[in-house]
LOMI-578135 format. One record per residue (C-alpha): y, z, x. Coordinates in steps of 0.5 Angstrom, whole numbers, padded with zeros to 4 digits, always signed. Each point is the difference from the previous one (the first is absolute). Layout:
<nodes>
YZX;...
</nodes>
This chain:
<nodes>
-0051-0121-0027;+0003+0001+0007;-0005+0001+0006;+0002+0004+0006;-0003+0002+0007;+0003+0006+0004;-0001+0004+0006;-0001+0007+0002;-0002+0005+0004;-0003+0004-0004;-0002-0001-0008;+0000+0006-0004;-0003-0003-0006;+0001+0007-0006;+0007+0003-0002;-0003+0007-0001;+0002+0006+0004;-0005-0002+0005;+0002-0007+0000;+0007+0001+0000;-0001+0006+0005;-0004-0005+0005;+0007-0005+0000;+0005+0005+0001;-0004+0002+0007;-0001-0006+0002;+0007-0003-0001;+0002+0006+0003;-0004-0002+0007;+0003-0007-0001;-0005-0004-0003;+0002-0005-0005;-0003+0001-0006;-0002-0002-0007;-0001+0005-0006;-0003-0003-0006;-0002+0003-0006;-0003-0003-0006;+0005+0005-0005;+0007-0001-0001;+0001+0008+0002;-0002+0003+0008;-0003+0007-0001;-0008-0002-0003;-0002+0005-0004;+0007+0004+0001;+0004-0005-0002;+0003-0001-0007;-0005-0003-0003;-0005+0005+0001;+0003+0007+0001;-0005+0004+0005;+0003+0006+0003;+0000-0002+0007;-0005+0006+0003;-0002+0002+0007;-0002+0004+0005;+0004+0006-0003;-0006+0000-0006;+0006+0002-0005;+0002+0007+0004;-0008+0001+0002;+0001-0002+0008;+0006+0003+0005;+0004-0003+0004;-0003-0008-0003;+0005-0004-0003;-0001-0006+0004;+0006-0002+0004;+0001-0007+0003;+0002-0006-0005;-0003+0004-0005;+0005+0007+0001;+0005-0005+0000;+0000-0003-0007;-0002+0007-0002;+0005+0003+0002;+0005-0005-0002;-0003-0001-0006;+0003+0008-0001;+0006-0001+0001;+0001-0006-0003;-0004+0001-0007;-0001+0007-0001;-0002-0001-0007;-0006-0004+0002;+0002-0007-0004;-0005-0004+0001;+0005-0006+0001;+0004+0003+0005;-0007+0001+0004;-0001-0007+0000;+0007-0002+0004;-0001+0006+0005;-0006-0003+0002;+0003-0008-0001;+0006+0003+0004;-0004+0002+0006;-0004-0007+0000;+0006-0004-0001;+0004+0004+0007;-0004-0003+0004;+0002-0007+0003;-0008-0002+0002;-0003+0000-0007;+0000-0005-0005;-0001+0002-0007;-0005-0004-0005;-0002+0004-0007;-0002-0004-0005;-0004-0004+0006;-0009+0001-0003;-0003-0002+0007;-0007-0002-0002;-0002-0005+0005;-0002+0002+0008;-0001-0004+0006;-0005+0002+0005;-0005-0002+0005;-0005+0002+0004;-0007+0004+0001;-0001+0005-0005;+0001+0006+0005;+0006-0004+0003;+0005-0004-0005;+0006+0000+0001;+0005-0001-0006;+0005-0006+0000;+0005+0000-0006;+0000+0002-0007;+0003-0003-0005;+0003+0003-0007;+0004-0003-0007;+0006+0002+0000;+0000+0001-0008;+0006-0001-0004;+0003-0005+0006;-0006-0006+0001;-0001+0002+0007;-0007+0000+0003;+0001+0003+0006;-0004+0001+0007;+0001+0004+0005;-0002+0000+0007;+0000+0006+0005;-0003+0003+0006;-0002+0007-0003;-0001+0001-0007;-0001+0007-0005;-0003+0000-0006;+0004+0006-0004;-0003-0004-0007;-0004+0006-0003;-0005-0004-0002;-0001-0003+0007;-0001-0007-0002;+0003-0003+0006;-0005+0002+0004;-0005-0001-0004;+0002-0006+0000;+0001-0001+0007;-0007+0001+0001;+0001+0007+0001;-0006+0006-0001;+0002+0004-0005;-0004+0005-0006;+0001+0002-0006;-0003+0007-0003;-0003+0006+0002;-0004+0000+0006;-0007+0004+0000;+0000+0008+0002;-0004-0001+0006;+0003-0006+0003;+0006+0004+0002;-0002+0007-0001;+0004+0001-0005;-0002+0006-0005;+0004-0003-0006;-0003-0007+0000;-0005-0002-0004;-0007+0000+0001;-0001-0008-0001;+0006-0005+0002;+0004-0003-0006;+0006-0004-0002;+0004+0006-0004;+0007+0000+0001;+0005+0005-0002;+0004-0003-0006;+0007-0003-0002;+0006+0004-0003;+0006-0002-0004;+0005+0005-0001;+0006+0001-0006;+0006+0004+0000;+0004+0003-0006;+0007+0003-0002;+0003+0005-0004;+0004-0006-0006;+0004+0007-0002;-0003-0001-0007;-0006-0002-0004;-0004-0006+0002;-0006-0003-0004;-0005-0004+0005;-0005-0005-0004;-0005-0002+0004;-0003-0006+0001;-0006-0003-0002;-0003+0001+0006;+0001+0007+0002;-0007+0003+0002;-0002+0007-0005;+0000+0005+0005;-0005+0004-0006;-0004-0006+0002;+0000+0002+0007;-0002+0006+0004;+0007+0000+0003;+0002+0006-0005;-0005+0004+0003;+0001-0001+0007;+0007-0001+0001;+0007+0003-0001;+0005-0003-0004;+0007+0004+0001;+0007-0003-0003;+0003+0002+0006;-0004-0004+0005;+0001-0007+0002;+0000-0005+0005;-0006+0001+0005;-0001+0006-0004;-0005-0004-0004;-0004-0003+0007;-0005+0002-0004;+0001-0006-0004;-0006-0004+0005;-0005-0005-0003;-0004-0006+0004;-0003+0004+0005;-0007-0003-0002;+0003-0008-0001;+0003-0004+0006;+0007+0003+0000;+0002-0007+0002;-0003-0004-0004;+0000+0004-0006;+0007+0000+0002;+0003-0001-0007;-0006+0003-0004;+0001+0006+0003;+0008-0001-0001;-0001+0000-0008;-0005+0006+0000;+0005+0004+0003;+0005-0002-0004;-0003+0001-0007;-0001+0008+0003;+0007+0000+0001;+0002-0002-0006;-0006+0005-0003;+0003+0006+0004;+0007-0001-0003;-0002-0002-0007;-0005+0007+0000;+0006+0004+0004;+0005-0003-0005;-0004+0000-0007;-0005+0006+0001;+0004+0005-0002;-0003+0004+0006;+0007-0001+0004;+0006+0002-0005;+0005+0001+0007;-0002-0009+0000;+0004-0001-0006;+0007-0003+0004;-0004-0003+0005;-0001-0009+0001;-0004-0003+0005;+0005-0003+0006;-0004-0004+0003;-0008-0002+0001;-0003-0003+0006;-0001-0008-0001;-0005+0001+0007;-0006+0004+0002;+0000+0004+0007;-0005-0001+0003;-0003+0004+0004;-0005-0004+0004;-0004-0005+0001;-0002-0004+0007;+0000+0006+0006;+0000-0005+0007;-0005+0001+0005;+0003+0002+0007;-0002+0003+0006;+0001+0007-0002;-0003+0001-0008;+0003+0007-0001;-0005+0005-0004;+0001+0006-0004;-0002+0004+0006;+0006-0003+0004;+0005+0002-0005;-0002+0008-0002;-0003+0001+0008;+0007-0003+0002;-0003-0003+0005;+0006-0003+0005;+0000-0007+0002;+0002-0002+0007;+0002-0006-0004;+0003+0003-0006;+0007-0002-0002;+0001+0003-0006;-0001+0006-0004;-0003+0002-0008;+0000+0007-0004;-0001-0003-0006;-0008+0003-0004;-0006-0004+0000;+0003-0002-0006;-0006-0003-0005;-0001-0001-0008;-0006-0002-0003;-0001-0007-0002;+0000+0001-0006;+0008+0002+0000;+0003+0003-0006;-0007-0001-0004;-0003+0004+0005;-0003+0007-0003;+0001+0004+0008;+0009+0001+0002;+0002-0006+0001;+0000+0002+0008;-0003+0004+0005;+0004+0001+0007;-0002+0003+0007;+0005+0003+0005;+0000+0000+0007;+0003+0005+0003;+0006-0004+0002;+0002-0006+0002;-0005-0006+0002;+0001-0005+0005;-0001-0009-0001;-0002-0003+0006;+0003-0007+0001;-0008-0004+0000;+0000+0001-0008;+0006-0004+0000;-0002-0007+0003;-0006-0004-0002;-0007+0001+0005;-0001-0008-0001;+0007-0003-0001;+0004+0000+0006;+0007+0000-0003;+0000+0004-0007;+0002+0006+0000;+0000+0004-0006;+0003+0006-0003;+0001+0005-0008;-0007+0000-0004;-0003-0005+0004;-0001+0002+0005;-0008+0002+0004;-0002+0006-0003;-0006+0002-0004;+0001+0001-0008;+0000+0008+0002;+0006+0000+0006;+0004-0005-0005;+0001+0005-0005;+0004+0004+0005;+0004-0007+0004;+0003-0003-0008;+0004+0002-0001;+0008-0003+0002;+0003+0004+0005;-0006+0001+0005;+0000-0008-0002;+0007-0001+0002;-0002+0004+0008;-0005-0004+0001;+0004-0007-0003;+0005+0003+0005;-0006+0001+0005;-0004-0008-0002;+0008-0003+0001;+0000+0003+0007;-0006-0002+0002;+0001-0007-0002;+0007+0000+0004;-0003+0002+0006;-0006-0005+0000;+0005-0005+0000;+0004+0003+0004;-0006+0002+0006;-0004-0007-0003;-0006+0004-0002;-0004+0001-0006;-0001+0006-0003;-0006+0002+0003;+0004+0000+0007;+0005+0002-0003;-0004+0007-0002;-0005+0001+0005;+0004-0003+0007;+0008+0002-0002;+0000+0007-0005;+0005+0003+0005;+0004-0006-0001;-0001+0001-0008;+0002+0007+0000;+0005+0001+0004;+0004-0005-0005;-0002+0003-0006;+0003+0006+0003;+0006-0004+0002;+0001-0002-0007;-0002+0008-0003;-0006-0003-0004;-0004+0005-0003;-0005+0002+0005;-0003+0007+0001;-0002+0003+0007;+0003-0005+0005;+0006+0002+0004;+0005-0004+0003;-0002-0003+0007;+0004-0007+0000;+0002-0001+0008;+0006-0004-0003;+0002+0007-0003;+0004+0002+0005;+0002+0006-0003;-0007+0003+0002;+0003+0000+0007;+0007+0005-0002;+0002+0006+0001;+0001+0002-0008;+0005+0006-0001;+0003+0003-0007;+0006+0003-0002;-0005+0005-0004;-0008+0000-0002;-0003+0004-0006;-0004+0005+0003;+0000+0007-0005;-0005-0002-0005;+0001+0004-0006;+0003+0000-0006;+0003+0006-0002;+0004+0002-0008;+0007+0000+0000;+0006+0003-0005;+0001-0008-0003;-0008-0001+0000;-0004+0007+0000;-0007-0003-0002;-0004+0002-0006;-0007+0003-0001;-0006-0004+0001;-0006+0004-0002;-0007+0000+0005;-0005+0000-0006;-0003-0006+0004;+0001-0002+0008;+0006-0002+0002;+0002-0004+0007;+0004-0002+0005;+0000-0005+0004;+0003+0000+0006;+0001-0004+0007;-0003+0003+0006;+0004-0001+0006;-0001+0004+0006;-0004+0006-0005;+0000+0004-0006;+0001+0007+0002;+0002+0003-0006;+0002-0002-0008;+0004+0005-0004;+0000-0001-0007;+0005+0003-0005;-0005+0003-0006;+0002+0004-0006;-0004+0005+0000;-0005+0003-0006;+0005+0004-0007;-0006+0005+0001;+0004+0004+0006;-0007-0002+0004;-0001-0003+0006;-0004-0006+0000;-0004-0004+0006;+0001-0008+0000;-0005-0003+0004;+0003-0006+0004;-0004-0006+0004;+0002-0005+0005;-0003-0008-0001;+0000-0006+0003;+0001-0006-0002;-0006-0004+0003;+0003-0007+0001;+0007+0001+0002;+0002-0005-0006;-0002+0005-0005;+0003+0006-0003;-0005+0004-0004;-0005+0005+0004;-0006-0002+0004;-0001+0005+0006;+0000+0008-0002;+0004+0002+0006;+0001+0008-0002;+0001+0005-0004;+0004+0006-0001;+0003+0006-0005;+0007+0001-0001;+0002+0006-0004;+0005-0001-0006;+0004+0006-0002;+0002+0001-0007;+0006-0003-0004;+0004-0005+0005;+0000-0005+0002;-0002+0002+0007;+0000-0004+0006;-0007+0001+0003;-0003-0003+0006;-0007-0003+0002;-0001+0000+0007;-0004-0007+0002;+0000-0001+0007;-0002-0008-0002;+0002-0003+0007;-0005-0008+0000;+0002-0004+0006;+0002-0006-0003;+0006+0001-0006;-0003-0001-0007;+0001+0003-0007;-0004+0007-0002;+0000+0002-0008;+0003+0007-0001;-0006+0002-0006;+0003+0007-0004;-0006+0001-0005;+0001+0002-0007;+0003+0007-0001;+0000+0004-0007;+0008+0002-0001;+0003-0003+0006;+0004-0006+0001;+0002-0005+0006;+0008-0001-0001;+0001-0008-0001;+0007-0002+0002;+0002-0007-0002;+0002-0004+0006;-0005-0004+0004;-0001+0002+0008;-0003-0006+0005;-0006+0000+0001;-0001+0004-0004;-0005+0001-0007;-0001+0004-0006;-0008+0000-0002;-0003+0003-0007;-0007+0001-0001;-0002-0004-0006;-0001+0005-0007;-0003-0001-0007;+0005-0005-0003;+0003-0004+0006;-0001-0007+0000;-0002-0002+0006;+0000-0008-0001;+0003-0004-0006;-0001+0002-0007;-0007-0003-0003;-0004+0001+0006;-0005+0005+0002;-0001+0003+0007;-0004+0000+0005;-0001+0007+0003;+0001+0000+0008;+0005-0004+0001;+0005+0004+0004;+0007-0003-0002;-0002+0001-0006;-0001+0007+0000;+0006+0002+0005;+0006-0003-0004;+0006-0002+0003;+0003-0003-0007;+0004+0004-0003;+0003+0004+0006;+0003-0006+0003;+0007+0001+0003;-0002+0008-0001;-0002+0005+0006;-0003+0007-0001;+0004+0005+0004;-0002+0001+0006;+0002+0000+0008;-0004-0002+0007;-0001+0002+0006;+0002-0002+0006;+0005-0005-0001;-0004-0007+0000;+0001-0007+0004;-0002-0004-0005;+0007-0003-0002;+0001-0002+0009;+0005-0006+0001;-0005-0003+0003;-0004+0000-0007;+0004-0006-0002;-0002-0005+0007;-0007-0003+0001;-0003+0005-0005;-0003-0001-0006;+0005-0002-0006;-0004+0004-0006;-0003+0007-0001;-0006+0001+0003;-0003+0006+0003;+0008+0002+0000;+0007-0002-0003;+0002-0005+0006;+0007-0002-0001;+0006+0004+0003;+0003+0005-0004;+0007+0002+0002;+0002+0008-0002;+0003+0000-0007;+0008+0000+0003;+0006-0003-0002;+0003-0006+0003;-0003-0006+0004;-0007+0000+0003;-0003-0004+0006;-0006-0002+0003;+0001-0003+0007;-0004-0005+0005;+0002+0001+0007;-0003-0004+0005;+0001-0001+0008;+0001-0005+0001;+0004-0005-0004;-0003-0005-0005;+0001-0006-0005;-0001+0001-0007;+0000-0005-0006;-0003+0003-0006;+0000+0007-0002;-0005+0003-0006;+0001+0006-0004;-0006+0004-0004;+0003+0006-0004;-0002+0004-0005;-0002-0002-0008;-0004+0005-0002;-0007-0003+0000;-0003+0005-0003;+0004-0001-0006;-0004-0005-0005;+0004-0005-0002;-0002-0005-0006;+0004-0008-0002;-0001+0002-0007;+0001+0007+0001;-0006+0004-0003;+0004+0006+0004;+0006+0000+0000;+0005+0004+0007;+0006+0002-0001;+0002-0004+0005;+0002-0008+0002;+0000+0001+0007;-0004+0005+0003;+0004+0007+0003;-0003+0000+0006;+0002-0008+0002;+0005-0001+0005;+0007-0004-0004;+0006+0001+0005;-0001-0001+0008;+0001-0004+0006;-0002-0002+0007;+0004+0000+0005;-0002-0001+0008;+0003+0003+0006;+0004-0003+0005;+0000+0001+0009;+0006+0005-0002;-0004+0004-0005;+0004-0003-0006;-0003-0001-0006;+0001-0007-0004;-0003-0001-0007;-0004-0006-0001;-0001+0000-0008;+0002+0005-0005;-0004+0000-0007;+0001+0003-0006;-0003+0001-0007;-0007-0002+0004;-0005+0001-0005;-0007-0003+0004;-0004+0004+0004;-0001-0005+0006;+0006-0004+0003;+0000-0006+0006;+0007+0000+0002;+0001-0006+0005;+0005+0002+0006;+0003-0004+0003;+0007+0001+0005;+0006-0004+0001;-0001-0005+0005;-0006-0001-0005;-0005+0003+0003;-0005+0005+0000;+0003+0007+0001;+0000+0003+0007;-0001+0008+0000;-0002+0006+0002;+0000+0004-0007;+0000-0002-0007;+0002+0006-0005;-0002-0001-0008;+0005+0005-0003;-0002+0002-0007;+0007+0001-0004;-0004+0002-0008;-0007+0000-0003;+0000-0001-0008;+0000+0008+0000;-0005+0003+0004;+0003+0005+0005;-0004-0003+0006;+0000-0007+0003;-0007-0003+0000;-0002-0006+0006;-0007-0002+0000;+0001-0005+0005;+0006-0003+0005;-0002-0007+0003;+0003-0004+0005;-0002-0006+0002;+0003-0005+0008;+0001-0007-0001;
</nodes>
């Protein structure tokens, strides 16, 4: 056995997407860091081994615009591109792959930390080091650092740490939370163990082991779905162990899933109720239970269920979720109500960063499941993308407490303006802040274009003339709004009945600037549709707020008429549906809840699609100045560059006046973050890079005699956010005037899209 000591700045000690996240950030704030995680694979329940579909913000389609960016956007987008069939395997080296790029992290799997070195009062310690077993290779290993993140899941670095901390629900009056219970109790949601299958082409035969459960013996039959077609975190509902300790009875829990597996396939297999199984084989089962929860740390902020669906908006917050509050029964797949009850907000919620360090130890940071939140608002932060952010933030955080050598308290209470403003260098999934760094020195430029998009309008052409799409519910549009909205026309197919027909048309607002389904009536107004068609029609609105936002165009259900839907997605832009008998508004097996807005005004289905329509007059919301010191997501309105759909190269330029030193430039552009993305690909796009993303383009800076010189040329870019050193050839920073980023392709779209252009002095 070989003992070791080593030294870091941060240890981050879990390798889930929030632990690994936590690192990345870290590292890339030059901080020297030990990753450790106790299994042979990165990615927690992601990884391999467990195979959760990484979900998040975006709820499966359910909210807009809310696919996380950041280092999670990152492994998103390039797990896309790289492994478009959703290979388990290939997963886990994308997110290996983006750990092992970066120089300041060490790597330590199969390294269990089980011992914790701290000291101090109870409402001041401080840790010290902890020390791990290297399994496989004899080497007992402590770690010592200034900061540390605990990204375990179950949390027991701070718990062992000294760190205050719960386990269970809390009582409804302690937080007001309607959906507590009345009386505090130690439930818990459960554990699940997932299991794929394959079509072998031929008959397969499966004799189950003895252990397999009787599901005839179990309610399982009565309340839950079994289908062939399903798999993999089709089955979530396979939960159990939420009224034992889902640690302890770790492998209790483990044996009781596993026989309910073997049940499963045994009942689909040799029932005779599924004939269409009859060539399937089990592929693989889950050796691991993923757990779900266990120890919630206290902070200095314990979010609550009232936080999560009011949206209320931190000063300090540092990330953002879009996920339900998610919860099941304790008694799991026993349990004789659905196995989940879900409720909405209207959009996005924000996590402030007190809920990511320990109110009474003075270096730990935590970030993922563990994080402080009651049982209620927890079941809307679990899951592994919004993990993910606030690994990124937790990271982050820990670097600059470092840095500045200040404790997280200080960090959050004293230095947010510092917090956010690295977030925001770093494109973290942040909503509602706009950049306002003064190293930013684009801030200060005079910004001009070769062109900006400024008709809104989605027209029919010969190639793409659109197809009916019946008002027998609301329709919508959504539409940003900058400077006013004086008319919409639509092109409606009249009624076959050589009648006339009135459609009522209404104007909303979005209340909050990062929703997008309607809040605020603003008006109402008739519009006559003559017969047959289509026609063209035109509802004047006369709409001018004073500060730029998004308005939802509401058409109400007309008999025997039609909006025309064309196939092509507009900036800016969405295409709503009123929810009609029949539509799925969340994932199959759950019931709904009535008055959750965005599940009654659905954007899935006509994603990337627009009803036919054109807006007066031209609008402002696509401005080169969009793309320097604003925000870097849609919020109340698209806020990036979009240039006219023309051909050849575009640019967006930076003029100063007077001459300025430039060492590093950041570019944001455009992937898309409505569109829903998944590592394991429960929905599939047709696309390995999004259209709308930036591939071919250069920057280039003006001399004194007003030559343009290029810096850097890139092609085949597949990343939303690029930082580009510049660096002129005495090796110094770039002196000039003007610096010009010429876009020479996109991967398809007709125009080009920058969220951002960066620039920063020496």
């Amino acid at each position: 056995m070989r003992e070791e000591e080593v030294h870091y700045d941060i240890a981050v000690i879990g390798g889930g997407l929030a632990g690994t996240c936590a690192a990345i950030a870290a590292a890339r704030l030059g901080r020297r860091v030990a990753l450790v995680n106790n299994r042979p694979v990165l990615g927690g329940n992601a990884s391999s081994e467990i195979r959760v579909w990484v979900c998040g913000a975006s709820a499966h389609g359910v909210q807009r615009w809310a696919r996380e960016t950041g280092i999670m956007g990152e492994l998103y987008t390039e797990n896309q591109y790289r492994n478009p069939e959703g290979n388990p395997y290939y997963w886990d080296q994308v997110v290996l792959d983006a750990v092992r790029a970066e120089p300041n992290i060490d790597l330590y799997l199969n390294t269990d930390v089980h011992e914790v070195e701290a000291s101090g009062p109870d409402d001041s310690r401080e840790v010290h080091s902890c020390t791990g077993w290297m399994m496989g290779s004899e080497r007992r290993i402590t770690f010592r650092a200034r900061q540390f993140i605990d990204c375990t899941g179950d949390g027991l670095v701070g718990h062992l740490a000294g760190a205050r901390y719960r386990i269970g629900r809390e009582a409804r009056a302690e937080f007001d939370e309607p959906w507590a219970p009345a009386e505090a109790d130690r439930a818990l949601l459960g554990s699940t163990i997932l299991f794929h299958t394959r079509d072998a082409g031929r008959p397969v035969k499966f004799v189950p082991p003895a252990y397999a459960k009787d599901l005839s013996t179990t309610s399982i039959l009565r309340n839950r779905v079994l289908r062939t077609g399903d798999n993999g975190c089709d089955y979530w509902w396979i939960e159990w162990g939420g009224e034992l300790d889902t640690v302890h009875d770790n492998e209790r829990i483990r044996d009781e899933l596993q026989a309910v597996i073997m049940g499963v396939w045994d009942h689909i297999k040799n029932s005779g109720r599924f004939p269409d199984a009859a060539n399937l084989t089990l592929e693989w089962a889950g050796s691991l239970p993923g757990k779900r929860e266990y120890r919630r740390f206290l902070g200095d902020h314990v979010l609550t269920q009232r936080d999560i669906l009011q949206q209320r908006r931190f000063e300090d917050r540092i990330a953002f979720g879009g996920w339900s509050v998610d919860l099941h029964p304790v008694q799991g797949m026993y349990a004789e109500e659905p196995g989940a009850r879900q409720r909405y907000a209207d959009g996005v919620f924000h996590i402030p960063l007190r809920s990511l360090y320990s109110a009474n130890v003075t270096n730990l940071h935590f970030a993922g499941r563990n994080i402080s939140a009651t049982h209620i608002a927890f079941g809307a932060t679990r899951v592994m993308a919004t993990c993910a952010t606030l690994g990124e933030a937790a990271g982050t955080a820990a670097a600059l407490c470092v840095t500045e050598n200040l404790t997280p308290r200080e960090l959050a209470t004293e230095r947010m303006a510092l917090v956010h403003r690295t977030l925001l260098r770093q494109d973290a999934s942040v909503i509602g802040l706009a950049d306002e760094e003064p190293g930013n020195l684009a801030r200060a430029a005079h910004v001009t274009a070769s062109s900006s998009l400024t008709r809104l309008a989605a027209e029919p052409t010969r190639d793409a003339p659109g197809a009916p799409y019946p008002l027998n519910r609301d329709l919508a549009l959504l539409l940003p709004v900058d400077p006013a909205l004086d008319s919409v026309d639509l092109l409606v197919r009249g009624a076959p009945d050589g009648r006339s027909r009135d459609l009522t048309v209404e104007l909303w607002g979005t209340g909050r600037p990062e929703n997008a389904v309607p809040a605020d009536h603003l008006l109402t107004t008739t519009v006559t549709v003559p017969p047959g068609g289509p026609h063209w029609v035109t509802a004047h609105l006369d709409h001018r707020p004073g500060t730029p936002r998004n308005a939802i165009l509401i058409v109400r259900a007309c008999a025997d008429t039609a909006l025309v839907l064309l196939p092509e997605r507009t900036d800016g832009v969405l295409a709503l549906r009123r929810k009609a008998e029949g539509d799925a508004g969340v994932d199959h097996d759950i019931p709904e809840e009535d008055g959750q807005p965005v599940l009654e005004w659905q954007a899935r289905g006509l994603r990337r699609q627009t009803f036919a329509f054109r807006a007066a007059p031209d609008t402002g919301a696509f401005r080169p100045e969009r793309a320097v010191g604003g925000y870097q997501r849609p919020y109340g309105g698209p806020n990036m560059w979009s240039s006219a759909p023309e051909e050849g190269p575009r640019w967006l330029r930076l003029d100063w006046s007077a001459p300025q030193e430039l060492a590093e430039i950041r570019l944001v552009f455009d992937d898309d973050v409505d569109e829903y993305l998944n590592n394991l690909h429960r929905h599939r796009t047709p696309y390995e890079v999004m259209p709308e993303l930036v591939r071919d383009y250069r920057v280039q800076s003006r001399d004194a005699s007003g030559a343009w010189h290029t810096l850097l040329t890139v092609t085949d870019n597949r990343r939303r956010h690029r930082v580009h050193p510049l660096t002129a050839p005495d090796g110094g920073p770039v002196r000039t005037e003007a610096l010009r980023l010429v876009v020479d392709a996109t991967h398809g779209a007709r125009h080009a899209h920058v969220i951002a252009f960066k620039a920063y002095g020496a």
